[in-house]
MISE-495217 format. One line per field, with one value per residue: residue number from 1; residue in three letters; x, y, z of N, C-alpha, C, CB in turn. Coordinates in Angstrom, 2 decimals, padded with zeros to 5 digits. Glycine has a CB too. Example, Ala and Ser with C-alpha at 12.3 -4.5 7.8 and 13.67 -1.06 7.14 Angstrom:
BEGIN
seq: 1 2 $
type: ala ser $
n_u: 013.19 012.85 $
n_v: -005.69 -002.25 $
n_w: 007.80 007.08 $
ca_u: 012.30 013.67 $
ca_v: -004.50 -001.06 $
ca_w: 007.80 007.14 $
c_u: 013.20 012.90 $
c_v: -003.30 000.03 $
c_w: 007.80 007.87 $
cb_u: 011.31 014.08 $
cb_v: -004.47 -000.60 $
cb_w: 009.05 005.72 $
END
This chain:
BEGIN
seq: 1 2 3 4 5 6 7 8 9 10 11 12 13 14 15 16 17 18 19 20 21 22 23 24 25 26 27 28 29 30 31 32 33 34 35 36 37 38 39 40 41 42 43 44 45 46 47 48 49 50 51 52 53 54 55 56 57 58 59 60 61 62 63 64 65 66 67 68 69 70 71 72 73 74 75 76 77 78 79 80 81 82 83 84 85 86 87 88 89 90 91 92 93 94 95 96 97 98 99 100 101 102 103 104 105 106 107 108 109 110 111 112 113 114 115 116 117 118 119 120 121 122 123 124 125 126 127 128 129 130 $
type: unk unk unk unk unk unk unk unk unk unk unk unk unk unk unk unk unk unk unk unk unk unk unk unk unk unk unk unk unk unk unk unk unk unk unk unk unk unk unk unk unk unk unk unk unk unk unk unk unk unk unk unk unk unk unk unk unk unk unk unk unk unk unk unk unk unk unk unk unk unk unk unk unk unk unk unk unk unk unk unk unk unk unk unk unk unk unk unk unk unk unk unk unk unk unk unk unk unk unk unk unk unk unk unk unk unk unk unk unk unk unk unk unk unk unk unk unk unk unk unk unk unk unk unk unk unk unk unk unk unk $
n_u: 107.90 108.97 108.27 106.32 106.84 109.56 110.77 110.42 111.70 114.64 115.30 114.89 116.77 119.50 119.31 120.05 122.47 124.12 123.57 123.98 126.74 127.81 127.08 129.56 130.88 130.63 130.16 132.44 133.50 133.08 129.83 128.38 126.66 124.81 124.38 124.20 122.05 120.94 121.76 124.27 126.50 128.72 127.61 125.38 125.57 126.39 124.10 122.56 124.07 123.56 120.67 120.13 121.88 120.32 118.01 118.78 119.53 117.40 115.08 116.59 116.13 113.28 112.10 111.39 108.38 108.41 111.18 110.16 107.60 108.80 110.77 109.59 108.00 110.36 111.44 109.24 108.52 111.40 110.68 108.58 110.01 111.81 110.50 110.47 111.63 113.44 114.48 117.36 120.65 123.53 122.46 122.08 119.74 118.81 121.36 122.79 122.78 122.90 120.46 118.06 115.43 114.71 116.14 114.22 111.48 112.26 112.33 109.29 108.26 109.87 109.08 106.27 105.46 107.31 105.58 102.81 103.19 104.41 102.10 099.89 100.05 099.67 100.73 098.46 097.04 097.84 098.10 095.02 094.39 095.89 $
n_v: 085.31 084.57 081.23 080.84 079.16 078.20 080.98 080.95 078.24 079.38 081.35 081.03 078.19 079.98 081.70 079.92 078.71 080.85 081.43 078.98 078.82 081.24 080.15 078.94 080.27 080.80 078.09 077.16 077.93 077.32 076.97 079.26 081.82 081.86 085.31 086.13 084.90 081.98 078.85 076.97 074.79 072.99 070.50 071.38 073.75 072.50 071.07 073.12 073.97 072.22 071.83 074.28 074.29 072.34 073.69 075.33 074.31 072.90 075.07 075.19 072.54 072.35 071.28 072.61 072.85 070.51 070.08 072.33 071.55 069.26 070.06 071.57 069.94 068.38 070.90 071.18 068.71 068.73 070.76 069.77 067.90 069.27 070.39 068.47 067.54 065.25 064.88 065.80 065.40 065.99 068.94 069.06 068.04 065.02 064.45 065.50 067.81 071.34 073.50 075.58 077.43 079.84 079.04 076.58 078.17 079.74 076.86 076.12 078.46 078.63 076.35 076.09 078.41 077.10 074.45 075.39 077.59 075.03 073.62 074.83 077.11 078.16 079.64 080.51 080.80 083.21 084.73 085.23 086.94 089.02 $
n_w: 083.49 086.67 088.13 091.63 093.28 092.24 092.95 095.86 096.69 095.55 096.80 099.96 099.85 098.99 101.40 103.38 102.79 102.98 105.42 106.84 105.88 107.32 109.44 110.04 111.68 114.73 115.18 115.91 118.18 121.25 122.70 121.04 118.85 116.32 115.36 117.50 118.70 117.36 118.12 117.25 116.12 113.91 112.34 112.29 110.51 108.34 107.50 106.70 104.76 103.22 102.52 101.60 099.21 097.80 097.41 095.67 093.34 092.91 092.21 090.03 088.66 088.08 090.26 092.46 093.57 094.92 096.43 097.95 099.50 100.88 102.18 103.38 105.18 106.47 108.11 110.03 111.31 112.72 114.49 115.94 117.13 118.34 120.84 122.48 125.29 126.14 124.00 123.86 124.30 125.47 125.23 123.05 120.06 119.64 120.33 118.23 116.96 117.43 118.98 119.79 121.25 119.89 117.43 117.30 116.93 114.65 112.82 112.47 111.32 109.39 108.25 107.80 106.01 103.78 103.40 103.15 101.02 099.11 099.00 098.59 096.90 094.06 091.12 089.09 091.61 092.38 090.24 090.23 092.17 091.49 $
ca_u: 107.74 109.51 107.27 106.52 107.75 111.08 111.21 110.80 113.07 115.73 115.44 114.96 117.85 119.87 119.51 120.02 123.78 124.25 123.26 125.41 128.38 127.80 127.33 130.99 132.18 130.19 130.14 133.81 133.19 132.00 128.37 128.59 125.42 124.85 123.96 123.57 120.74 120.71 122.80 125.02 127.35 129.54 126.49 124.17 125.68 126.41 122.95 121.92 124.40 123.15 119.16 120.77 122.66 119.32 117.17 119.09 119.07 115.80 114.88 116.52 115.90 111.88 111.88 111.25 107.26 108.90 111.62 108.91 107.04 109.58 111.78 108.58 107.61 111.24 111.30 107.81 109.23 112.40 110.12 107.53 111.16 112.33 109.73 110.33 112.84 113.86 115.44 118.29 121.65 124.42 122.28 121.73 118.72 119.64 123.35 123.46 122.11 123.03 119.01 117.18 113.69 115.23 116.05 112.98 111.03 112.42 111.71 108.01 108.17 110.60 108.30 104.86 105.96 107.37 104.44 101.57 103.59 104.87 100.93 098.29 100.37 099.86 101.36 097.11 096.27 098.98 097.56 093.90 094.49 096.46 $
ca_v: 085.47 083.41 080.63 081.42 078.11 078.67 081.62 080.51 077.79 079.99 082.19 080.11 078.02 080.85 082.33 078.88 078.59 081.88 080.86 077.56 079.64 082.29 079.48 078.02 080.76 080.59 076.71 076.72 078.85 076.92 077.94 079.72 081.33 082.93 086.61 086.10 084.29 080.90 078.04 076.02 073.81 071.91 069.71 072.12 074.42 071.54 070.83 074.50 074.56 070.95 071.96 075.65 073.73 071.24 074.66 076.08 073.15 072.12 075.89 075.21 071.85 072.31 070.25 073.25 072.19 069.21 071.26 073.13 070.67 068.18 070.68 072.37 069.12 068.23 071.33 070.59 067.79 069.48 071.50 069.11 067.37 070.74 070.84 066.69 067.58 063.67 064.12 066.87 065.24 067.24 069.83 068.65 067.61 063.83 064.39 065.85 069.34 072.11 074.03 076.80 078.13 080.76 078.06 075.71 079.02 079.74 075.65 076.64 079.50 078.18 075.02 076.44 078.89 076.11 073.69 076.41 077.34 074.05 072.89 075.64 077.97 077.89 080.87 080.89 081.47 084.29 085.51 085.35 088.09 090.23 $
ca_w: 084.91 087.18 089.55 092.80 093.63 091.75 093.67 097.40 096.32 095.66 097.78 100.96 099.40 098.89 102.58 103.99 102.28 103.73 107.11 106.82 105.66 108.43 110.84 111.27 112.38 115.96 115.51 116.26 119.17 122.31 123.16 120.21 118.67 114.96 115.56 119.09 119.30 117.57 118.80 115.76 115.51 112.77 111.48 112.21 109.79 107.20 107.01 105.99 103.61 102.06 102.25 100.54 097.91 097.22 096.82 094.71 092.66 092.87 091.23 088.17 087.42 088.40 091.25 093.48 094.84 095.84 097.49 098.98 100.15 101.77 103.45 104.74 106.52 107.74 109.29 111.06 111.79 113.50 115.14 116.69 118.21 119.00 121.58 123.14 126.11 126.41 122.70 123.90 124.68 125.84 125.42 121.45 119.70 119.77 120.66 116.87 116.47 118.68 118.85 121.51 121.40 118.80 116.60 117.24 116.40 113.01 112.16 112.86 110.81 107.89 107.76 107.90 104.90 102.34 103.18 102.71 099.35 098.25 098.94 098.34 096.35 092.61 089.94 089.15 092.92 092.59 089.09 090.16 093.15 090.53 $
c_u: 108.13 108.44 107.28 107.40 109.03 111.58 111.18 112.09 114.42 116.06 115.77 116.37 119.04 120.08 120.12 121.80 124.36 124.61 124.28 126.82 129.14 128.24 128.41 131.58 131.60 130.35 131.41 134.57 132.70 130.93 128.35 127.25 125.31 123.93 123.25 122.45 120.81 121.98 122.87 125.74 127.74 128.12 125.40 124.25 126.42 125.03 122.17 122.58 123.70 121.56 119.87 120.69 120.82 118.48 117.26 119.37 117.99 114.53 114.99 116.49 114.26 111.41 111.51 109.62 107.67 109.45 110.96 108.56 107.95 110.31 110.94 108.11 108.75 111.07 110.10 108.12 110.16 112.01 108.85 109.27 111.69 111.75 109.20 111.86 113.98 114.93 116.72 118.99 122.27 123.90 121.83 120.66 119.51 120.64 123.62 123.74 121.91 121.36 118.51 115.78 113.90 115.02 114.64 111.63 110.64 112.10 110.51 108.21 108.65 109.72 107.06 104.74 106.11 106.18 103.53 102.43 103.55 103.24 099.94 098.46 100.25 099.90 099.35 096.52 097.11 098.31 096.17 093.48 094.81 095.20 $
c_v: 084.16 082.36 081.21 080.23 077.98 079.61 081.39 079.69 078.45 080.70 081.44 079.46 078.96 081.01 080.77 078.63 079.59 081.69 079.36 078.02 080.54 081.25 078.83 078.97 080.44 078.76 076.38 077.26 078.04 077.88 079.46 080.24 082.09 084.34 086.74 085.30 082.54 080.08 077.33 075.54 073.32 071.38 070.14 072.69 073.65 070.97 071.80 074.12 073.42 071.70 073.29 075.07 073.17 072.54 075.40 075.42 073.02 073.98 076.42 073.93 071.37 070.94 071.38 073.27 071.66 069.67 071.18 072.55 069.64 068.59 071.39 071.31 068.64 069.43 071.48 069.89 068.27 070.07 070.86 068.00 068.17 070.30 069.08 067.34 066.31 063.93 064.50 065.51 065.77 068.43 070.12 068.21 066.47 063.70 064.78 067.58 070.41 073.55 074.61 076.95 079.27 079.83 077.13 076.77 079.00 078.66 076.08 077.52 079.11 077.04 075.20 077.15 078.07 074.94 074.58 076.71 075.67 073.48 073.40 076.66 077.87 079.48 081.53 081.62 083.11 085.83 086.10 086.23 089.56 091.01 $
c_w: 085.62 088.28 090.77 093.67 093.41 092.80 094.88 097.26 096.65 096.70 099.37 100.91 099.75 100.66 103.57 103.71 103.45 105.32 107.35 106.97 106.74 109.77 111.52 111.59 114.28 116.03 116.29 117.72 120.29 122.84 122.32 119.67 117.29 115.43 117.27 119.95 118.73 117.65 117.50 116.07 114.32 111.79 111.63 110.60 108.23 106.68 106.27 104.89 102.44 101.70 101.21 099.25 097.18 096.89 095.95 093.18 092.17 091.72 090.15 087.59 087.67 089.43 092.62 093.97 095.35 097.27 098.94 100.11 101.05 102.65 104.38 105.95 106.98 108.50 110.57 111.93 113.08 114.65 116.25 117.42 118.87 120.75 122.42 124.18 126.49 125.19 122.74 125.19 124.81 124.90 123.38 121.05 119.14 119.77 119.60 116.48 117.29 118.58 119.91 120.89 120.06 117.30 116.27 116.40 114.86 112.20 112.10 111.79 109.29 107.24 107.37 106.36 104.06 102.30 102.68 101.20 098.67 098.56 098.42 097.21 094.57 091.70 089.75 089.90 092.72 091.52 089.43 090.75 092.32 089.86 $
cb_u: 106.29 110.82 107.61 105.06 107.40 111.13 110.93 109.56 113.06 115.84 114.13 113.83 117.62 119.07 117.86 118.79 123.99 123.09 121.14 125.57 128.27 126.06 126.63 132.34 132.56 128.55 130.01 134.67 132.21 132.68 128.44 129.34 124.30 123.96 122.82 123.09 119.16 119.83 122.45 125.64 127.11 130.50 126.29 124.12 126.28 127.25 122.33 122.25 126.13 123.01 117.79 122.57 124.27 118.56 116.87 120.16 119.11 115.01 114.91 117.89 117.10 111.10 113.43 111.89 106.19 110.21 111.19 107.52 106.31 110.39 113.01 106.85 106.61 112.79 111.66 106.71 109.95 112.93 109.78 105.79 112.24 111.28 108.60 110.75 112.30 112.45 115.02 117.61 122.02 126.15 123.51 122.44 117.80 119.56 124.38 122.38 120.79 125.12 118.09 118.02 113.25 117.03 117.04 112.55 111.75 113.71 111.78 107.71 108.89 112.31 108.18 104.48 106.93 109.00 103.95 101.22 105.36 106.48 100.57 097.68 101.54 098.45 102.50 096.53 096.71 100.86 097.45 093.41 095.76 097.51 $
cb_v: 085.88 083.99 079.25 081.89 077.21 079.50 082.44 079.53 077.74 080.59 083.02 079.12 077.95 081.65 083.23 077.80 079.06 082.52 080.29 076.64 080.76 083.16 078.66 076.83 082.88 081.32 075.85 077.19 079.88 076.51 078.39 078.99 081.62 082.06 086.95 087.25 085.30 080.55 077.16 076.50 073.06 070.16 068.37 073.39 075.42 070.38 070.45 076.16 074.83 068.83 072.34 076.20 071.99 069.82 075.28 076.73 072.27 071.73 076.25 075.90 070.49 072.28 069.11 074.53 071.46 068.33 072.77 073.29 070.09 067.36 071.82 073.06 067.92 068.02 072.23 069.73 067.29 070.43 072.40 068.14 066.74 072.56 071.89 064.66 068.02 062.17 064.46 068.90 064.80 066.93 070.45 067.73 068.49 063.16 062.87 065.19 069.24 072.98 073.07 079.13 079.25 081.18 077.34 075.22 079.81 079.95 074.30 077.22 080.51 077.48 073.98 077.54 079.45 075.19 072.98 078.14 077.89 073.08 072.51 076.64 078.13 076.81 079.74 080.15 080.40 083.44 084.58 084.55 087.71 089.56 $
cb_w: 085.25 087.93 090.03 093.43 093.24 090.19 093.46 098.20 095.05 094.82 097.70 100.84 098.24 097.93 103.12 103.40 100.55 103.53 107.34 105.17 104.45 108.60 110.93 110.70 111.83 116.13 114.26 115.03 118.73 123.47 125.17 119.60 119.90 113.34 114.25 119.25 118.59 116.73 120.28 114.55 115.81 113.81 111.69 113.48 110.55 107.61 107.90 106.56 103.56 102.95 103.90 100.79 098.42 098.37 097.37 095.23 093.23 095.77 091.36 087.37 087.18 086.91 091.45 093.19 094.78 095.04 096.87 098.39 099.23 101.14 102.95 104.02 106.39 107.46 108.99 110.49 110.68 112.81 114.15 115.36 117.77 118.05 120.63 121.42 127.29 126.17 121.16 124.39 124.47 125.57 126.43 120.92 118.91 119.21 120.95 115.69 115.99 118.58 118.54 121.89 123.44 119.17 117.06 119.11 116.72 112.61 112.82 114.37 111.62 108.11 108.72 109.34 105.01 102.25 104.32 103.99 099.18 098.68 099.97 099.83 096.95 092.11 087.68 089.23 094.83 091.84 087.82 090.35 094.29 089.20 $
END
């Protein structure tokens, strides 16, 4: 049976490539947004694909708590700047990272998820419910 940690990992990972891969096509697009709703750019969608790549990684060479845990608090992170109006340059989260309320959202959501796993989650806690 595979971890549960392995498996967010991947998975997360996994959808995150996806979403990177998906994202140049709107990046290349002025005011461009993936499926209508969130706003990307170039190094937006180079950063998915890197966090992707590192999760998909990190689930086979058992580094995926870590993972877990570190990408759950950047995106916290992401997400507690999300929500600083001073940090948005042309309309960028520090002139880098093209980001909406859509986006800021899903940080919140993507981050909250791999911290609560990558922190509380153990194969035991998983087993002990079973």
């Amino acid at each position: 049976m595979a971890s549960i940690q392995k498996t967010v990992a991947l998975v997360v990972g996994s959808v995150f490539v996806l979403v990177g891969i998906l994202g140049f096509i709107p990046a290349l697009v002025p005011g461009g947004a993936l499926l209508g709703i969130f706003e990307v750019n170039v190094l937006h969608s180079i950063v998915h694909v890197l966090f992707g790549v590192l999760g998909i990684a990190a689930a086979y060479t058992g580094l995926s708590r870590l993972y877990n845990r570190v990408i759950g608090i950047v995106y916290l992170v992401l997400f507690l700047l999300g929500l600083i109006p001073v940090l948005y340059i042309n309309g960028a989260l520090l002139g880098l990272v093209s980001i909406n309320l859509a986006d800021n959202l899903l940080h919140l959501v993507v981050g909250a998820v791999l911290v609560l796993v990558g922190f509380f989650v153990t194969d035991r806690t998983i087993a002990a419910r079973a």
